[in-house]
C-alpha positions, 0 to 999 in steps of 0.5 A, spaced: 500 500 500 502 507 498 500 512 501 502 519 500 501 525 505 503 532 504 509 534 505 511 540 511 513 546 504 506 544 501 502 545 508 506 552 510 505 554 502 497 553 503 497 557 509 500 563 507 496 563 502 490 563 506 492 569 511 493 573 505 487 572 502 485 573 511 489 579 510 486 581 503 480 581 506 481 585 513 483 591 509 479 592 505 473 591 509 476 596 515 476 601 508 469 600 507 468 601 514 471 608 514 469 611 508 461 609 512 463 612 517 465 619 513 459 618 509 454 617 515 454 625 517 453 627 509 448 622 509 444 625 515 445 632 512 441 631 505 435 629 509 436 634 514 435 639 510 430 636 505 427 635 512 427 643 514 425 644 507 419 641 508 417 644 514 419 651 513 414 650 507 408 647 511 409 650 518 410 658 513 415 659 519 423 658 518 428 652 520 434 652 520 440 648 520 445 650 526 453 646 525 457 646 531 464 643 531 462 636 533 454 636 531 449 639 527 442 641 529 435 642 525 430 647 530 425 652 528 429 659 527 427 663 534 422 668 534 423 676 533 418 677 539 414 675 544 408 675 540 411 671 534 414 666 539 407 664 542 403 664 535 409 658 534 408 655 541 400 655 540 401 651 532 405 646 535 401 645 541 394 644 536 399 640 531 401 636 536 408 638 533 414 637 538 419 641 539 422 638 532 429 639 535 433 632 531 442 633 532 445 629 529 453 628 532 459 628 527 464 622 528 471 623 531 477 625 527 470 628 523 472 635 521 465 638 518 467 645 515 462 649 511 462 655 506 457 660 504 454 662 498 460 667 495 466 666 500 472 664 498 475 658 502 471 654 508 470 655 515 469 650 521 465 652 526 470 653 533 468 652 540 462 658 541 461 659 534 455 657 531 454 657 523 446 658 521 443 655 514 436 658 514 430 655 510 425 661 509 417 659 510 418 660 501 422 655 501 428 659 499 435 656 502 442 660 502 446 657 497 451 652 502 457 647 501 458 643 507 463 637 507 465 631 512 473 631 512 477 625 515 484 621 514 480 617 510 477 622 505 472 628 504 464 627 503 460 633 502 455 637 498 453 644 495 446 645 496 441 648 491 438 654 493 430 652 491 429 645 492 435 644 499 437 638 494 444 636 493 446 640 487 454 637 487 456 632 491 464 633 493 467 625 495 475 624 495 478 618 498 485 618 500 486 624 495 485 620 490 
């Protein structure tokens, strides 16, 4: 009777193989990972602004989009006066509406920088400082760009100023 085995070289050629095909498989999942988590704030952003769009048109009162360093905020922009922030109050409570306030918190090593209509580089908001995009009760928004940054890449947009739809998408991935 001959019986044939696998000989040690054999044995560790087919290992390596496998923990390359492992390893393969591993990076590229983590850089799938890391672009989702860039992309996952952007993402957020476009319904957002669809989302103060809608409720600028219907309620007749502004919305606006408020960009902290590390979050952003969807709330009704506030009143002038006393008598305008009762009328609001009064609305919601017969609508049944909430406060509408919905934030959404950007991912660490996220830079979120954003550029008004006109200005000529971005600017990220820092520490006290807020940024404002407001939705007019006609719908009218302010042409803005925003974008997400990271070691990873860049995803963001610019915004039309009639529909709050994304008008061009920015995405770069690790300079590429």
């Amino acid at each position: 009777m001959n019986r044939r085995a696998f000989t040690l070289m054999e044995m560790l050629i087919v290992l390596a193989i496998i923990s390359l095909v492992f390893a393969g498989s591993y990076m590229g999942m983590a850089a799938v990972n890391d672009e989702r988590a860039l992309q996952k704030p952007y993402i957020d952003l476009r319904s957002m602004a669809k989302t103060a769009w809608q409720r600028a048109m219907h309620e007749q009162r502004a919305w606006q989009i408020r960009f902290y360093p590390d979050r952003f905020v969807l709330e009704p922009r506030l009143a002038l006066n006393a008598d305008d922030q009762k009328m609001f109050r009064e609305a919601d409570k017969a609508m049944g509406r909430g406060s509408g306030v919905d934030t959404v918190q950007v991912g660490e090593g996220i830079m979120l920088e954003v550029r008004h209509w006109g200005a000529k580089g971005w600017m990220q908001p820092k520490g006290d400082q807020v940024v404002a995009w407001v939705f007019e009760h006609s719908g009218l928004c302010e042409p803005i760009s925003v974008r997400f940054t990271s070691e990873h890449g860049t995803a963001g947009a610019q915004f039309d100023p009639l529909t709050a739809s994304v008008k061009e998408e920015i995405f770069d991935r690790d300079g590429q």
